[in-house]
C-alpha positions in Angstrom: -287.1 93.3 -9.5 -285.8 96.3 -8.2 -285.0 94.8 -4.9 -288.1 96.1 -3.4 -286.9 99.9 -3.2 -287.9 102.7 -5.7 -286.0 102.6 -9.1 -283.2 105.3 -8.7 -283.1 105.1 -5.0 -280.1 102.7 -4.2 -276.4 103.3 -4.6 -276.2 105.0 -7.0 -279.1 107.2 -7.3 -280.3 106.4 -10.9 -281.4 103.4 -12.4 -279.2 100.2 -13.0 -279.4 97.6 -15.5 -277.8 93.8 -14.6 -274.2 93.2 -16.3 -273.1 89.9 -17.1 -269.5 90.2 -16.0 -267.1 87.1 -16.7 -266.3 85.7 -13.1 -262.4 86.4 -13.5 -263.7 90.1 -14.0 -265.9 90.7 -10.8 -263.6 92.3 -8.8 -262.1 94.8 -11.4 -265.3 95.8 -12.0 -265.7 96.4 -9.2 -262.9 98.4 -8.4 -263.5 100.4 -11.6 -267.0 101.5 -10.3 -265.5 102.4 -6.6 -263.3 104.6 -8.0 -265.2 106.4 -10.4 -265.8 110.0 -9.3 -263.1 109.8 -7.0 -260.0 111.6 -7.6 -256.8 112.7 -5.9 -256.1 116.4 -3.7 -255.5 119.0 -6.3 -254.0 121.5 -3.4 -254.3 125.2 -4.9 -250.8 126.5 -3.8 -248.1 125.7 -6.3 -244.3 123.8 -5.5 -241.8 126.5 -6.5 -239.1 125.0 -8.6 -236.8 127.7 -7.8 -236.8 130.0 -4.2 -239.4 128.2 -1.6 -242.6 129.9 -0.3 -244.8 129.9 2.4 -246.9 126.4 2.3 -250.5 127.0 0.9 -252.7 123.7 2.0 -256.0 124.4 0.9 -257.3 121.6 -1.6 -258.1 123.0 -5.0 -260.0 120.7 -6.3 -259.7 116.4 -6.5 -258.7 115.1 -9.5 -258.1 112.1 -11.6 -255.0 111.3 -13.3 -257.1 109.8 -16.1 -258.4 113.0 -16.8 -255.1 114.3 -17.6 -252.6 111.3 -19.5 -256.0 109.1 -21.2 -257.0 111.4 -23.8 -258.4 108.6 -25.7 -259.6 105.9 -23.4 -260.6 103.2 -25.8 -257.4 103.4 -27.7 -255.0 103.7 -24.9 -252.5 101.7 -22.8 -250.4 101.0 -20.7 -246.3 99.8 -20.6 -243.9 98.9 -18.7 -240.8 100.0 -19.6 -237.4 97.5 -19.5 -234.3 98.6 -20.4 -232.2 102.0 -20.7 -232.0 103.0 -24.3 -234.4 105.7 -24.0 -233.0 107.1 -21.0 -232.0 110.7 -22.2 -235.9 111.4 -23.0 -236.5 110.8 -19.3 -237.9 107.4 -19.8 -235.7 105.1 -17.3 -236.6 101.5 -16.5 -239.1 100.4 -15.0 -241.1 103.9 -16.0 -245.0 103.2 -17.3 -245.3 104.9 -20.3 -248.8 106.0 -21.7 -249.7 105.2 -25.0 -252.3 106.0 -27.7 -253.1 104.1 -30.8 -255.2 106.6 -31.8 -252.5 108.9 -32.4 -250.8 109.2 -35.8 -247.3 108.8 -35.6 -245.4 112.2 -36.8 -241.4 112.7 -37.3 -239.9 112.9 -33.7 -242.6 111.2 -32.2 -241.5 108.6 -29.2 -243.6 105.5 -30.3 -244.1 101.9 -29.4 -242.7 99.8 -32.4 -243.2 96.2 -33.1 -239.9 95.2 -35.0 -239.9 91.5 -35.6 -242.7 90.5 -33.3 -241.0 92.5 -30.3 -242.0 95.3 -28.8 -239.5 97.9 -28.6 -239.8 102.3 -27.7 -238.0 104.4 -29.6 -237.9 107.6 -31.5 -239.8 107.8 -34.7 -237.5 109.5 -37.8 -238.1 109.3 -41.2 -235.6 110.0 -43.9 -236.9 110.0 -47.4 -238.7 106.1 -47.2 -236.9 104.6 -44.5 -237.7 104.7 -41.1 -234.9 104.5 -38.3 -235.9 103.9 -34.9 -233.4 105.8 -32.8 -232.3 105.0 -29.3 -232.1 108.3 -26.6 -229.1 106.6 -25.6 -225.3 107.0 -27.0 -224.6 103.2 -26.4 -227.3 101.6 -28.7 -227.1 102.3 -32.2 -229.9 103.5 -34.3 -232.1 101.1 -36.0 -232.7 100.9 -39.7 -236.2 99.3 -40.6 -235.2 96.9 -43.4 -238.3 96.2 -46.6 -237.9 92.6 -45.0 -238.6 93.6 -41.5 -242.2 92.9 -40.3 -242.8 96.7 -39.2 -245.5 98.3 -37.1 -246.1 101.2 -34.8 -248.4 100.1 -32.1 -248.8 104.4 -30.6 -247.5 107.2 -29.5 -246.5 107.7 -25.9 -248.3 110.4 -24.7 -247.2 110.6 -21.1 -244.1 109.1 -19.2 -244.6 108.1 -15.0 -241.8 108.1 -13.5 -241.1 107.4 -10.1 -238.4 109.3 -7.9 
């Protein structure tokens, strides 16, 4: 009980309750509570799109990606994407794409669809009561949701990382 030390003294300088964690999950946990509080160099100078300037390298702040693409933790996740028919939005393969469920999903939204048990990203349109899914790519054609189609969007992508 309290491992002989004050309550609130240790690691974490308030008082801790005991977890059951599956074993599988240990080390995530882990991880999760390591990084918590700990963010990335925000440096206050800004990267000029256009003419350069004189280099500024004095750290703003730290941040947290989190902070910025997980509006809605409970409700968000994660995907990997495969494949290039959404490539004119900006979303190539191999891209993580960041999605909410908790979003409704709106004309012109870019959504995660299940069409027939597969997962698949597209644009959301709507005209009158049909829904077409439509490719951001020339070579795939746009898809028609048929009445006999098992039909369900799983979110909205929110956010797009994309390596360089």
């Amino acid at each position: 009980m309290g491992a002989g030390r004050p309550k609130g003294t240790g690691k974490f300088g308030e008082p801790t309750v005991p977890v059951r964690v599956p074993v599988s999950l240990v080390n995530d946990v882990h991880q999760l509570v390591d990084l918590k509080g700990r963010g990335l160099p925000l440096f206050s100078g800004r990267v000029q799109a256009g003419m350069p300037t004189a280099a500024d390298d004095h750290v703003e702040e730290r941040i947290d990606l989190h902070d910025y693409v997980v509006r809605h933790p409970s409700e968000t996740f994660f995907v990997r994407v495969q494949g290039d028919s959404m490539i004119n939005a900006g979303i190539h393969e191999g891209d993580i794409l960041v999605v909410d469920r908790s979003i409704e999903a709106r004309e012109g939204n870019i959504v995660i669809a299940v069409l027939d048990s597969e997962l698949t990203v597209k644009r959301l349109r709507r005209k009158g009561d049909v829904v077409h899914l439509v490719p951001e790519n020339d070579r795939y054609p746009v898809i028609v949701v048929g009445p006999e189609q098992e039909f369900r969007i799983w979110g909205v992508v929110t956010t797009v990382v994309h390596s360089v």
